[in-house]
C-alpha positions as CSV (number, residue, x, y, z in Angstrom):
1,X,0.0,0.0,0.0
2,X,1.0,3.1,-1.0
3,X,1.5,7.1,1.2
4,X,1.4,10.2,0.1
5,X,1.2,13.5,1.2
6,X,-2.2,15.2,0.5
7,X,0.0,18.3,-1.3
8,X,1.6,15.1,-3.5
9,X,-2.0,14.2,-4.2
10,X,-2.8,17.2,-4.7
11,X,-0.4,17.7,-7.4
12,X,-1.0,14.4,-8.9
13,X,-4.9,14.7,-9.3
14,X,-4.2,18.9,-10.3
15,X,-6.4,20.2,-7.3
16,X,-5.5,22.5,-4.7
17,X,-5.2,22.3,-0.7
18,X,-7.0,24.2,1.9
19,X,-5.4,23.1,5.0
20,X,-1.8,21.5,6.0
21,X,-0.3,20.0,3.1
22,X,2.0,17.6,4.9
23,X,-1.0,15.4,6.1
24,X,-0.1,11.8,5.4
25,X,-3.0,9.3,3.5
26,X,-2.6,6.1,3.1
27,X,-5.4,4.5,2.4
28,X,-9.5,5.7,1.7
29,X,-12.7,5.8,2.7
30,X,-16.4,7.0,3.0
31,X,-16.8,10.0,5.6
32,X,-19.2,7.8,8.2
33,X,-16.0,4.8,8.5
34,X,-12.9,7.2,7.6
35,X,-10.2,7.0,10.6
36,X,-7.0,8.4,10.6
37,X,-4.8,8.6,7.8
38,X,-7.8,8.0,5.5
39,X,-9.1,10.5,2.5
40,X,-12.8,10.4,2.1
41,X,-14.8,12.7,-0.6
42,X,-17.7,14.9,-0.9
43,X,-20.2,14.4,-3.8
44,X,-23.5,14.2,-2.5
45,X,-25.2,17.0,-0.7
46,X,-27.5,15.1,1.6
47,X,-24.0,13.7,3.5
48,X,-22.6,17.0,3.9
49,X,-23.7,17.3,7.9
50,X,-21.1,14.4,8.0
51,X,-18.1,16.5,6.5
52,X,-18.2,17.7,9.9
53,X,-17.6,14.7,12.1
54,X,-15.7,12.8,9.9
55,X,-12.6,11.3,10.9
56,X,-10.7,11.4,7.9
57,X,-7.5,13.1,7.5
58,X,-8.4,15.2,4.3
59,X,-11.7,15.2,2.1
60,X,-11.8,15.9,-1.4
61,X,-14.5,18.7,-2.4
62,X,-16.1,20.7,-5.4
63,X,-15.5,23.8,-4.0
64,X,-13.8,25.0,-0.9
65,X,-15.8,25.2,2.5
66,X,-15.8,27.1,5.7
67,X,-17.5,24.9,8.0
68,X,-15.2,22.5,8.5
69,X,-11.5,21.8,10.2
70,X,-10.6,18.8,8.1
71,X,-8.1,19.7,5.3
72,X,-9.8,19.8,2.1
73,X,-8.6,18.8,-1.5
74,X,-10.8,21.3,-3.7
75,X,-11.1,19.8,-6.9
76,X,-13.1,20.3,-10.1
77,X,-14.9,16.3,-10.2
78,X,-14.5,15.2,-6.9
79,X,-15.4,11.5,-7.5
80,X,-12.9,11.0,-11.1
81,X,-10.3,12.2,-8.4
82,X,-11.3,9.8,-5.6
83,X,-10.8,7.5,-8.4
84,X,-7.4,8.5,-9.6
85,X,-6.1,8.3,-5.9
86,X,-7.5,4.9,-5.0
87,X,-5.4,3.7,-8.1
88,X,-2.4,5.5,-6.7
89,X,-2.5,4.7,-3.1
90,X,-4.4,0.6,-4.0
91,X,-3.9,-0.1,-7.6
92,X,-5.9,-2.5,-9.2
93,X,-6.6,-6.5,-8.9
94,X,-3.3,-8.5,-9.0
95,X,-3.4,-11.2,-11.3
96,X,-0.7,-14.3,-10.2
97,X,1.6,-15.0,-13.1
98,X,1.1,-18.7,-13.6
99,X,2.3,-18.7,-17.2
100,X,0.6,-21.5,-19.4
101,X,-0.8,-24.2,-17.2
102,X,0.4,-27.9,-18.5
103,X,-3.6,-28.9,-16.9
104,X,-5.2,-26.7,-19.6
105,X,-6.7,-28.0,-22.7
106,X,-4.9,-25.9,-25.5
107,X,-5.4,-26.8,-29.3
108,X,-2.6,-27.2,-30.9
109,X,-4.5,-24.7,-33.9
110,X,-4.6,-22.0,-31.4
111,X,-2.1,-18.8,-30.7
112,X,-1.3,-17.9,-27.4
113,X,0.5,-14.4,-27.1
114,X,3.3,-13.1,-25.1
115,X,2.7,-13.2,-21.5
116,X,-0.2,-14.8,-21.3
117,X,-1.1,-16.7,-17.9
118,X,-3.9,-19.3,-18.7
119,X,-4.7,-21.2,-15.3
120,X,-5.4,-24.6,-14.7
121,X,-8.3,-26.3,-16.8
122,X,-9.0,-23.5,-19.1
123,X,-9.8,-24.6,-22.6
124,X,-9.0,-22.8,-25.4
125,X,-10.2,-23.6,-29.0
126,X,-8.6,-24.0,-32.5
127,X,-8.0,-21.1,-34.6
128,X,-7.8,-18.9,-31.6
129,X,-5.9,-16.2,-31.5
130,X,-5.6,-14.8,-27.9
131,X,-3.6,-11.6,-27.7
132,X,-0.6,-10.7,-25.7
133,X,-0.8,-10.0,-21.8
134,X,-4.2,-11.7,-21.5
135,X,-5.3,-13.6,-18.2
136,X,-7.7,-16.7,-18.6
137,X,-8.8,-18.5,-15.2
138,X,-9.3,-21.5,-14.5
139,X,-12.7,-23.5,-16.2
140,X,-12.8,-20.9,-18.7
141,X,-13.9,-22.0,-22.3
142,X,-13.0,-20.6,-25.3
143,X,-14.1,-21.6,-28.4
144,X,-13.0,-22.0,-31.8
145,X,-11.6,-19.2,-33.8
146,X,-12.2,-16.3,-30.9
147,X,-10.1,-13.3,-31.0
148,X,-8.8,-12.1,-28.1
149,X,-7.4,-8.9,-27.9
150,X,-4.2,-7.8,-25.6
151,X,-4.3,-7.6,-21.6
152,X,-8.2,-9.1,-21.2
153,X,-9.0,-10.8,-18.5
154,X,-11.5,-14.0,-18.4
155,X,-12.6,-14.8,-15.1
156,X,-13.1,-18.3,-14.1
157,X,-16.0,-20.3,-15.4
158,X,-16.6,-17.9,-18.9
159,X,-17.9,-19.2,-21.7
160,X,-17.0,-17.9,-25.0
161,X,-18.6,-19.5,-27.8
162,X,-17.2,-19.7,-31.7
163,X,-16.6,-16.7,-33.5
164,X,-16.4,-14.5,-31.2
165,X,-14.3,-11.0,-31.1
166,X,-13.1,-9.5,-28.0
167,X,-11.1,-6.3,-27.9
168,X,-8.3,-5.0,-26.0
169,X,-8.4,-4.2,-22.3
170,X,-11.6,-6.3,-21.9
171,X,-12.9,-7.8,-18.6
172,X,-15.2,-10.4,-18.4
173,X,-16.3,-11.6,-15.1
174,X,-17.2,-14.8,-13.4
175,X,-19.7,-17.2,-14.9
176,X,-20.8,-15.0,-17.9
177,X,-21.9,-16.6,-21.4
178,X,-20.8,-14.9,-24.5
179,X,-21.9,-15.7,-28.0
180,X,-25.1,-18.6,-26.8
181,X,-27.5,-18.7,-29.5
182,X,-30.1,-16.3,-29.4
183,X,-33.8,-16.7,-28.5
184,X,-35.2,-16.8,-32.1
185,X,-37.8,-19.3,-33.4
186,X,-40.0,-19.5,-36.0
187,X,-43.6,-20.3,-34.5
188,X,-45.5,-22.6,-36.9
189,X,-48.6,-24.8,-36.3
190,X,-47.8,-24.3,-32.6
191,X,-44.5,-25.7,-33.0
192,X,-41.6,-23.8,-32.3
193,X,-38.3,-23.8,-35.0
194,X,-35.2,-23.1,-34.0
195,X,-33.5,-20.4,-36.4
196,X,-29.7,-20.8,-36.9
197,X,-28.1,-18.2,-35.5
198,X,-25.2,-17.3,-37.8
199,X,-24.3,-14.3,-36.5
200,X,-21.4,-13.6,-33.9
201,X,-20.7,-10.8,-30.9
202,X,-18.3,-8.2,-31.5
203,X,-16.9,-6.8,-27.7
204,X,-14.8,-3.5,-28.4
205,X,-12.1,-2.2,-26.0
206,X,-12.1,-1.3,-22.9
207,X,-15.4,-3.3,-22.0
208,X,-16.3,-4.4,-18.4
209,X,-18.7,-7.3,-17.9
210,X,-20.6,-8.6,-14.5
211,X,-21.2,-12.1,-13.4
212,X,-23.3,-14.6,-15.4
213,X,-24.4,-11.8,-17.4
214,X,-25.4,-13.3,-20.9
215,X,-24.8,-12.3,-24.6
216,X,-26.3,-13.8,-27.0
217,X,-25.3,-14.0,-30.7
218,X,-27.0,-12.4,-33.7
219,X,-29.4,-14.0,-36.2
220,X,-27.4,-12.8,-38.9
221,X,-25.4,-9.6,-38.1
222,X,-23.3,-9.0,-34.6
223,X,-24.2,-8.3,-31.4
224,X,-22.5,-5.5,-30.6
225,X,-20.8,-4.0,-27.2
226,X,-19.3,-0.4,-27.3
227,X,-15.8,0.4,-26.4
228,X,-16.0,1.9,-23.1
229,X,-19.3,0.3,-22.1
230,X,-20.0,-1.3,-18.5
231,X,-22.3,-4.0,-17.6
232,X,-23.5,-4.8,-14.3
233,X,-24.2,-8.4,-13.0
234,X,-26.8,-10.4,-14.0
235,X,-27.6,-8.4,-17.8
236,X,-29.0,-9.7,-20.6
237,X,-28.4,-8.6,-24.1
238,X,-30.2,-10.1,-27.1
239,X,-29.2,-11.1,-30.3
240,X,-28.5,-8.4,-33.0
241,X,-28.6,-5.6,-30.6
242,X,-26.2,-2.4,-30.5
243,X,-25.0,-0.7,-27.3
244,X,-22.8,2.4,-28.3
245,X,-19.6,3.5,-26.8
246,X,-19.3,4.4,-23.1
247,X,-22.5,3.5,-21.9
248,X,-23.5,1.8,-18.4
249,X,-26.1,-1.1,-17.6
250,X,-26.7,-1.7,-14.0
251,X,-27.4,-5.4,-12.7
252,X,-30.5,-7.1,-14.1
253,X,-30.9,-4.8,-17.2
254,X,-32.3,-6.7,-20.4
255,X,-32.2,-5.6,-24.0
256,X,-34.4,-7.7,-26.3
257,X,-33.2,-8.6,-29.8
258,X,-32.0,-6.2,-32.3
259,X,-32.2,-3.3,-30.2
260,X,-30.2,0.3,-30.5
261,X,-28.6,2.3,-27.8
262,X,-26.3,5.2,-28.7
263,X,-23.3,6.6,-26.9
264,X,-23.1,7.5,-23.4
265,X,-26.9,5.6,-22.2
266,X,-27.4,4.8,-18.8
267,X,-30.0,1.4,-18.3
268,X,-31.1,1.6,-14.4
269,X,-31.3,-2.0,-12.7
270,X,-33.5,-4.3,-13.8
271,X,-34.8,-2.0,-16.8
272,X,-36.1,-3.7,-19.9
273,X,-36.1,-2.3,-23.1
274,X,-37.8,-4.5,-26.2
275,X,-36.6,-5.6,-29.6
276,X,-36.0,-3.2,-32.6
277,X,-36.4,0.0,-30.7
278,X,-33.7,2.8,-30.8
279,X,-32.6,4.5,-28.2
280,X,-31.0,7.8,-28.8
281,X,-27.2,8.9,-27.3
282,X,-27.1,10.7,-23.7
283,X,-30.1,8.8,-22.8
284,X,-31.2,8.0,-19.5
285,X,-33.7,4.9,-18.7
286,X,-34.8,4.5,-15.2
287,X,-34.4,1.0,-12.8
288,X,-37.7,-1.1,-13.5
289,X,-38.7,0.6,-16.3
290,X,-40.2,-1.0,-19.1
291,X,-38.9,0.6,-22.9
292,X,-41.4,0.1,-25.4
293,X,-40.9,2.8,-27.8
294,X,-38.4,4.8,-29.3
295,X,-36.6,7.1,-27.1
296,X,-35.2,10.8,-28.6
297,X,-31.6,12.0,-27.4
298,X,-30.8,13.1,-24.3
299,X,-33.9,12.1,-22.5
300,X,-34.9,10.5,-19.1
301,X,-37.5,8.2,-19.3
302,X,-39.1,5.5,-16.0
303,X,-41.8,3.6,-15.7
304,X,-43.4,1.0,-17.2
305,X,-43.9,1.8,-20.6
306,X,-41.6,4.2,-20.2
307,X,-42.3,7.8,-20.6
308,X,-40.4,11.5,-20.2
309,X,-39.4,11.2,-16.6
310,X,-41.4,14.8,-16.4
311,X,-44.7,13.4,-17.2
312,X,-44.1,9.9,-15.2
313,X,-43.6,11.6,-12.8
314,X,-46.5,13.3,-12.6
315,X,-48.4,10.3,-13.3
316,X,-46.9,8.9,-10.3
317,X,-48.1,11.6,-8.1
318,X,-51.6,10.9,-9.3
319,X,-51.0,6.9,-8.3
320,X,-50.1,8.0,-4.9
321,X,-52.8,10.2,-4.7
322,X,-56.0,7.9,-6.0
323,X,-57.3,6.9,-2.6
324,X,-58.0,10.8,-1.9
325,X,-59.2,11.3,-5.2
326,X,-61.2,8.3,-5.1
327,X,-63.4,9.4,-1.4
328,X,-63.1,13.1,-3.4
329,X,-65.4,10.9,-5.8
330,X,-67.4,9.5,-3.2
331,X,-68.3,12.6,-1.9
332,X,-69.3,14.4,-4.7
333,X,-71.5,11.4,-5.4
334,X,-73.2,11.6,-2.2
335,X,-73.8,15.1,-2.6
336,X,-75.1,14.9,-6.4
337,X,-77.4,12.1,-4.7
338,X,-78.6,14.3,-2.4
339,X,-79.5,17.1,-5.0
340,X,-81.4,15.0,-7.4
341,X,-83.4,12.8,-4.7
342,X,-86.1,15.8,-3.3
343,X,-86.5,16.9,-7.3
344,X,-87.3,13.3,-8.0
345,X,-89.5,13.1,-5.2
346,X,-91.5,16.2,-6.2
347,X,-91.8,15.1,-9.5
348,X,-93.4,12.1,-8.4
349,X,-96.0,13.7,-5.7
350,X,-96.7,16.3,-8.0
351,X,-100.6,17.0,-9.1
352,X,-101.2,16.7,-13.2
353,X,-103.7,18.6,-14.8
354,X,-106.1,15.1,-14.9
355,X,-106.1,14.2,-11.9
356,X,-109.1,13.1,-9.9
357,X,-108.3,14.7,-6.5
């Protein structure tokens, strides 16, 4: 584990210090479990009460403040800096250097690159090309003829099936199924037909993937995964769908077949979005909601179907509100009722021109 001095850390994220610059960090934390020798930051507005308890030894902020003693690293993105000095002061995941292990299945067809570290009972198909630097644990399968970029990792128990391309830089977590056949069939006679799926999935650079999330092949074209993109646990992509560059799926998201999602999208947890729909770039979609539609740039959409988060919203207000408008009802009932019973009795005991009395 790294230490630096907050004025080094300072200097290395490009912020400025308000407060003694010799303060020694070693490590990090949030403000509620900071102790001594720990930087914590200062994003959200509804912990700022705790800025002022907190045991940490600096804080990174936005802006500088007054009502606090702790030393303070004033910084324009607070969080991208917490960031940067985690990696300093932690680094990432070591991998162990194993080399090539003699209990993996290797075909002879495939090409391993230089410094590669393939763990015990990995498999790795013919006319593979795996790239240099790359990490493969152990029960991960590979099929035939996958590309592999440089310095991916493949977490233990990944399936990749035929065909498939993975970029450079690309992580793909524990348990997770690339390239499976997608769900098409051709219903006929109440019998379901199974549609080759001749299609592959194209994962660009840079790409982070949960656990057992699933990816399925496309019907004819790619399925394909943006550079930059992140996916949570547990996500589900259909075949033939797009994701752009740089966008983030939380857990339990699911895109249905040949979908579209531009650049820089945000799917909340457990979101769904249906087949052939686009979704525009810089787009936001709610956890839980339900995509049925197209959706425009830049918009935030929730609920299910989804709508402009504006008018959800409101229509949510009105959910929340139907047991007062519903006695509101009631009550305006009752009172109708009592307007119109005496005029319907009159009407009734009322004397016509022919009667006898």
């Amino acid at each position: 584990m790294e230490k630096r001095t907050l004025g080094e850390l300072a200097e290395y994220v490009g912020g400025r210090v308000c407060g003694d610059t010799s303060v020694v960090i070693k490590s990090a934390s949030t403000l509620g479990r900071a102790s001594d020798g720990d930087i914590s930051f200062l994003v959200n507005r509804k912990y700022h009460k705790q800025l002022r308890g907190t045991k940490a030894s600096a804080v990174i902020v936005g802006k500088e403040m007054t009502d606090t003693s702790v030393p303070l690293l004033v910084v324009e993105d607070p969080y991208y800096a917490f960031m940067q000095i985690m990696v300093l002061l932690h680094g990432h995941r070591k991998h162990k250097k194993v080399g090539i292990s003699p209990r993996a299945a290797i075909s002879d067809g495939a090409k391993i690159g230089a410094d590669c570290h393939i763990h015990d009972f990995a498999t790795v198909g013919d006319g593979t090309r795996v790239g240099d630097g790359c990490i493969v644990y152990p029960g991960a399968c590979i099929g035939r003829d996958v590309h592999i970029g440089n310095d991916s990792v493949i977490y233990p128990n990944v399936t990749i099936h035929d065909d498939c391309k993975i970029g450079n830089r690309v992580i793909i977590n524990a348990s997770c199924i690339i390239g499976a056949d997608g769900f098409g069939y051709a219903s006929y006679k109440g019998t379901h037909h199974k549609i080759p799926q001749i299609g592959s999935v194209v994962i660009e650079d840079d790409v982070e993937i949960g656990g057992c999330c699933s990816i399925e092949r496309g019907t004819l074209g790619d399925t394909v995964i943006g550079q930059g993109s992140k996916l949570g646990d547990l996500v589900a992509i259909g075949h033939g769908t797009k994701i752009g560059t740089h966008c983030l799926l939380v857990a339990q998201a699911g895109i249905a077949g040949s979908a579209s999602v531009g650049h820089h999208c945000i799917i909340g947890a457990q979101a769904c979005v249906v087949g052939h729909v686009n979704i525009g770039n810089n787009v936001t979609v709610a956890a839980q909601a339900g995509v049925v539609a197209n959706v425009p740039d830049g918009q935030v959409v929730l609920g299910a179907p989804a709508v402009e988060a504006t008018q959800g919203k409101q229509a949510y207000d009105i959910i929340q509100r139907l047991p007062e408008i519903q006695r509101s009802i009631q009550d305006l009932q009752a009172q109708i009722g009592q307007i119109t019973s005496p005029a319907e009795s009159d009407s009734e005991n009322s004397v016509g021109p022919n009667d006898d009395s």
